[in-house]
ZAKEDO-133774 format. One line per 3 residues: number of its first residue (from 0); their letters; for each residue x, y, z of C-alpha. Coordinates in Angstrom, 1 decimal, always signed. Last residue first. Layout:
! residues N
NUM	A	X:Y:Z | ...
END
This chain:
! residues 189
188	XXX	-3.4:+10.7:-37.8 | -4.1:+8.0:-34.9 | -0.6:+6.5:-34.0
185	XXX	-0.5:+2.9:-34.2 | -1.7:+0.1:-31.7 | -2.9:+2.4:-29.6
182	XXX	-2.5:+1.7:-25.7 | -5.9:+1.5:-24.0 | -6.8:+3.0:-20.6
179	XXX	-9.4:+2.3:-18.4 | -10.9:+3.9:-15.0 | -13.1:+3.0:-12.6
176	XXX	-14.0:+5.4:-9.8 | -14.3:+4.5:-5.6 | -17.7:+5.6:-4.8
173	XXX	-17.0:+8.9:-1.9 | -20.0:+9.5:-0.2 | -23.6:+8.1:-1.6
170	XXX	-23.5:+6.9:-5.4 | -26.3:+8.6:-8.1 | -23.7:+10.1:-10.3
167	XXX	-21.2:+7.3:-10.6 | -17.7:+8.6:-11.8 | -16.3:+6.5:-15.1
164	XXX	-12.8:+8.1:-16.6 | -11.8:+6.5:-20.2 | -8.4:+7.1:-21.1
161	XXX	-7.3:+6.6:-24.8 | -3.8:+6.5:-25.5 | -1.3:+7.2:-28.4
158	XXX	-2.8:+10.0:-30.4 | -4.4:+10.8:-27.5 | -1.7:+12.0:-25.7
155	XXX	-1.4:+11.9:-22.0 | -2.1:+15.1:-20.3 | -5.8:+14.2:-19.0
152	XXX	-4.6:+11.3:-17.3 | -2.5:+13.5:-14.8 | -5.1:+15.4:-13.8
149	XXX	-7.1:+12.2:-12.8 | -4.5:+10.8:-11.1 | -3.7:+14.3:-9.5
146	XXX	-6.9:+14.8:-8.2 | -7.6:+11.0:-7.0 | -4.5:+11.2:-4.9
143	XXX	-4.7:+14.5:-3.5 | -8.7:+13.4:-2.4 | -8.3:+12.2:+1.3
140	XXX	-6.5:+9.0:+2.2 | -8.6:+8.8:+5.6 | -12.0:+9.3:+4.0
137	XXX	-11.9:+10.5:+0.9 | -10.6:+7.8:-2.4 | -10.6:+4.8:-4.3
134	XXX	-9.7:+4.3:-7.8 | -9.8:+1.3:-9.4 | -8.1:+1.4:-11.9
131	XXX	-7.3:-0.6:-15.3 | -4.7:-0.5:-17.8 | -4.5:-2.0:-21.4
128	XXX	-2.3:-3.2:-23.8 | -2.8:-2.8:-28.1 | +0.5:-1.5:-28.2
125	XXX	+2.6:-3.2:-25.7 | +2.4:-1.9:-22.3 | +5.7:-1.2:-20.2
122	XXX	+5.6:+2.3:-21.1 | +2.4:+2.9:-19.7 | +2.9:+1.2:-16.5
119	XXX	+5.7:+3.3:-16.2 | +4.0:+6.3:-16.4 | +1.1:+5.0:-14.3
116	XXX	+3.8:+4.0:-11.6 | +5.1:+7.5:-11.5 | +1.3:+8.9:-11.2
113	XXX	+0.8:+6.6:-8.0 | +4.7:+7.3:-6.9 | +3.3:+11.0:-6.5
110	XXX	-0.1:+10.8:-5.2 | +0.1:+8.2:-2.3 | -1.2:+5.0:-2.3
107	XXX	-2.4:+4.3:+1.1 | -0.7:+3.2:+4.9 | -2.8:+5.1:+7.8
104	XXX	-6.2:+3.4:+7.9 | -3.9:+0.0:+8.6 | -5.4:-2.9:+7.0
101	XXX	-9.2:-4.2:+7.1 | -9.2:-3.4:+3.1 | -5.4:-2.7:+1.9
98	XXX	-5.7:+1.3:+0.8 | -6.4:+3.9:-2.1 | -5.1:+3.0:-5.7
95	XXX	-6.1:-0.2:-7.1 | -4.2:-0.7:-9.9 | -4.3:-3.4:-13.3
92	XXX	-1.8:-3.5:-15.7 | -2.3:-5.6:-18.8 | -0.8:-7.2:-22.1
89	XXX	+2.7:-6.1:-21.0 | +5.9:-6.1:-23.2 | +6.1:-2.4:-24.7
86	XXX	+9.3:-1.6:-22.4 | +11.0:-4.7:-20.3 | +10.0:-6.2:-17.3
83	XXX	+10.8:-6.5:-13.5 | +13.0:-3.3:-13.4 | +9.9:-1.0:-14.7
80	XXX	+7.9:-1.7:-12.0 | +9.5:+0.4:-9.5 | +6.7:+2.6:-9.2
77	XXX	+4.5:-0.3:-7.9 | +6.9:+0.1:-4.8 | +8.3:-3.3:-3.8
74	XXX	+7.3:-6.6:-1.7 | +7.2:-8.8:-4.6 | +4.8:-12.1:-6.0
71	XXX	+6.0:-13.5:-8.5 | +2.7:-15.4:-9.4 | +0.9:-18.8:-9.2
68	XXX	-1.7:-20.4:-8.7 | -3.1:-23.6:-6.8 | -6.0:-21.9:-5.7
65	XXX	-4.9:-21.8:-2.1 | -1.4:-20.9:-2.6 | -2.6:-18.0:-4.6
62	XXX	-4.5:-17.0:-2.0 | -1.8:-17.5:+0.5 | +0.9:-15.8:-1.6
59	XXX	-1.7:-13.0:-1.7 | -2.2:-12.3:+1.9 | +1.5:-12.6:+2.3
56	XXX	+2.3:-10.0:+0.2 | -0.6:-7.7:+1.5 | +0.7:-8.1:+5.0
53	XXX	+4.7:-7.3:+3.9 | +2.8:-4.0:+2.7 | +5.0:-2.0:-0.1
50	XXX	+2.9:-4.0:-2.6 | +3.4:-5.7:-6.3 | +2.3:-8.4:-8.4
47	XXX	+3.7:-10.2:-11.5 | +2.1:-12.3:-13.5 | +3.2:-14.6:-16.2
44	XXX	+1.4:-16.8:-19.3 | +1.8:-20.2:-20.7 | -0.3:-21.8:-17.4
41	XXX	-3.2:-19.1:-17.9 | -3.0:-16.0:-18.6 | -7.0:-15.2:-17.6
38	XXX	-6.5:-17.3:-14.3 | -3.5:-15.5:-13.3 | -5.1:-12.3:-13.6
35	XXX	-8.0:-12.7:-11.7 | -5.1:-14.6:-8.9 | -3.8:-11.1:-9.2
32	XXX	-6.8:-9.2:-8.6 | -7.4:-11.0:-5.7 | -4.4:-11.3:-3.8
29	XXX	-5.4:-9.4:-0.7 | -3.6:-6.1:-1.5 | -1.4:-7.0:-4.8
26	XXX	-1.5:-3.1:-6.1 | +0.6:-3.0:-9.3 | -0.8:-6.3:-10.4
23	XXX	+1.3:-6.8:-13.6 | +0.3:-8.8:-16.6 | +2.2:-10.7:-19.4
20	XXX	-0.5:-13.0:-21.9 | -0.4:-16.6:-22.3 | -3.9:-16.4:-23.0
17	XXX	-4.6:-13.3:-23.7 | -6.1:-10.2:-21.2 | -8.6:-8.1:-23.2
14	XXX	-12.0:-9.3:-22.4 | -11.5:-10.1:-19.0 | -10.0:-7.1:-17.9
11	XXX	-13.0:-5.3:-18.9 | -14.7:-7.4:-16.6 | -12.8:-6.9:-13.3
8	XXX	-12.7:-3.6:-13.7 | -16.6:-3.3:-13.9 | -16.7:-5.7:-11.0
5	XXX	-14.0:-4.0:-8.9 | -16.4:-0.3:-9.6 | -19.4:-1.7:-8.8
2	XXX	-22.9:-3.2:-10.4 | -23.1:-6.8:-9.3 | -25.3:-8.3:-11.9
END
C-alpha cells in the first residue's frame, strides 16, 4: 500500500464522493485530482476545477482530454469559488495547498486566499460534504501557509464541523499533511 499524504486523500475521497455527486478541485495542478473526481461522479455528476496557472489549466484539460473526461475546467482563484455554485450544494472539495510539481518554485498558495477558499468551500458543502487537503509546505513556500491553515481550522465550530489534522511523526523534512473535514448533517447538542 502506498503510504502518503495524496494516497490517504485520495482514499477518503473515495468513500464519500456519490455517484452523481457535485465536486470542486480547488487546486487543478496537473489534472489529477480532478480526473479522481470525475471518475467517482460519474457521467450524472459535475466537477469543477480551479488554478491561477494558465500551465496547470492546460495540463488538466489534457488529462482529461486523454481519459475521455470531463470538467469545467477554469483559470480563477480557488477563493472565488463561490460564483460557480451555490451554498450547501457540494458533495466534496478537495485542495492541495503548496505548488504545481516541476512548475515555477516561485508561484504557491498563499495564506490568505487559502483560508478564504476554505471558508467558502465550507459554505458551499451540503451537510454531510466533505473537504480534503493536502497540505504541503517549507522549502520555497515556507510555513505561513500551513500555520494559518492549521490555526484557522481550529476556530471552526464543532458543533457544525469536524477537522481531522494527520502530521507523520517518523517523516524526514517537511511531509506534506492530510487533512479532512466533514460537514454535520445536524447540529451536535
Amino acid at each position: 500500500m502506498n503510504r502518503n499524504t495524496l494516497a490517504m486523500v485520495h482514499e477518503f475521497v473515495r468513500h464519500y464522493v456519490p455517484e452523481g455527486g457535485l465536486c470542486i478541485d480547488a487546486t487543478a495542478g496537473k489534472g489529477r485530482d480532478t480526473a479522481l473526481l470525475c471518475r467517482l461522479a460519474g457521467q450524472r455528476g459535475r466537477v469543477i476545477a480551479f488554478d491561477i496557472q494558465p500551465d496547470a489549466v492546460a495540463q488538466t484539460r489534457a488529462l482529461l482530454a486523454q481519459e475521455g473526461l470531463e470538467a469545467q475546467v477554469i483559470l480563477d482563484s480557488h477563493a472565488n469559488m463561490e460564483q460557480y455554485a451555490k451554498p450547501e450544494t457540494v458533495d466534496c472539495v478537495m485542495f492541495n495547498f503548496g505548488r504545481l510539481p516541476s512548475g515555477d518554485p516561485q508561484i504557491f498558495t498563499q495564506a490568505n486566499s487559502s483560508v478564504r477558499a476554505i471558508d467558502a468551500a465550507l459554505r458551499l458543502l451540503k451537510p454531510g460534504g466533505v473537504m480534503a487537503i493536502a497540505l504541503y509546505y517549507g522549502k520555497e513556500n515556507g510555513f505561513e501557509e500551513r500555520n494559518a491553515v492549521l490555526e484557522h481550522l481550529k476556530t471552526l465550530d464543532d458543533r457544525a464541523f469536524s477537522v481531522l489534522c494527520c502530521a507523520w511523526s517518523n517523516r524526514r523534512g517537511e511531509p506534506p499533511m492530510p487533512i479532512f473535514v466533514w460537514k454535520e448533517c445536524a447540529a451536535k447538542g
